[in-house]
C-alpha positions in Angstrom: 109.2 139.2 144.2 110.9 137.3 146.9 108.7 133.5 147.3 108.6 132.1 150.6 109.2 128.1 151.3 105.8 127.8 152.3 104.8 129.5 149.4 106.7 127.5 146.8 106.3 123.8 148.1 103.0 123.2 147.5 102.9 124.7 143.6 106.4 122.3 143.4 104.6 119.3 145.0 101.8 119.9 142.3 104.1 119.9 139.5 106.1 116.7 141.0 102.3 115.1 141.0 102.0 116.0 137.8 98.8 118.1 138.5 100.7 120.6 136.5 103.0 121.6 133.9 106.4 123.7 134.4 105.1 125.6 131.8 101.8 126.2 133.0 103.4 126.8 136.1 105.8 129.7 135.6 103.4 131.1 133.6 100.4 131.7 136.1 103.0 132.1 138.4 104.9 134.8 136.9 108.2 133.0 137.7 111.3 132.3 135.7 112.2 129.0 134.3 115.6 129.4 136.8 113.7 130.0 139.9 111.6 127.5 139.4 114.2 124.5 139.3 116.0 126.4 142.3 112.9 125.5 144.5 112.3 122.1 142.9 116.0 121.2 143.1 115.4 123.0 147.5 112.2 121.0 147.7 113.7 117.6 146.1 116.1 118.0 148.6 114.4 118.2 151.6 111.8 115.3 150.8 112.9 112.5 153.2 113.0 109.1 151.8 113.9 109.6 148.3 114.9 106.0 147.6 113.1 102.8 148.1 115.0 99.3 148.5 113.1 96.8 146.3 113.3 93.6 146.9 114.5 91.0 144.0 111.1 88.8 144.6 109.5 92.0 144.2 111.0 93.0 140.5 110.5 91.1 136.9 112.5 91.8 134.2 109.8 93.4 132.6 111.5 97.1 132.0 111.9 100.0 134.0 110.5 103.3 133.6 112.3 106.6 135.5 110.7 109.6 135.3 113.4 112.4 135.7 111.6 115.5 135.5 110.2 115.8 132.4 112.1 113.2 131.1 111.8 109.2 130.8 114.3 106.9 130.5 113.3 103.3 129.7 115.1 100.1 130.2 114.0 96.9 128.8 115.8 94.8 131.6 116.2 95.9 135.6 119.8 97.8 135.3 121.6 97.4 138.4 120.7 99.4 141.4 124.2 101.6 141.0 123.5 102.8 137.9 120.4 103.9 138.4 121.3 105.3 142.1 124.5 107.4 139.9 121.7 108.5 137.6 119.3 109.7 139.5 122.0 111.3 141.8 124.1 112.3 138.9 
């Protein structure tokens, strides 16, 4: 069955909240693990602002936490903002 985009964004926005799980997803929604990253990779696309500048005063060196689907990636220090732009991006 063909989804629509007004169809699919909000069950995407729900997993990118983490309301739900991919799994949990796909399988209430009948949908295939490949159709479902197609329309988070269309919807990831589209969402406007997808980077935010932070300002030095703003970040310790603390750690960083990305969240890359259902991955994290942890860094003990800041890395610098190229790495983690060709990361993200990559």
């Amino acid at each position: 069955m063909r989804r629509s985009k007004e169809q699919m964004y909000p069950l995407v926005a729900s997993y990118e909240r983490g309301d739900v799980s991919k799994q949990d997803l796909c399988q209430e929604q009948k949908l295939q693990e490949g159709t479902f990253w197609y329309w988070v990779r269309k919807y990831r696309s589209e969402q406007e602002g997808g980077f935010i500048e932070l300002v030095d005063s703003e970040v310790t060196d603390i750690g960083i936490e990305v969240i890359l689907g259902e991955g994290v990636v942890r860094f003990s220090r800041r890395p610098p903002a190229n790495y983690l732009r060709e990361l993200l991006l990559g």
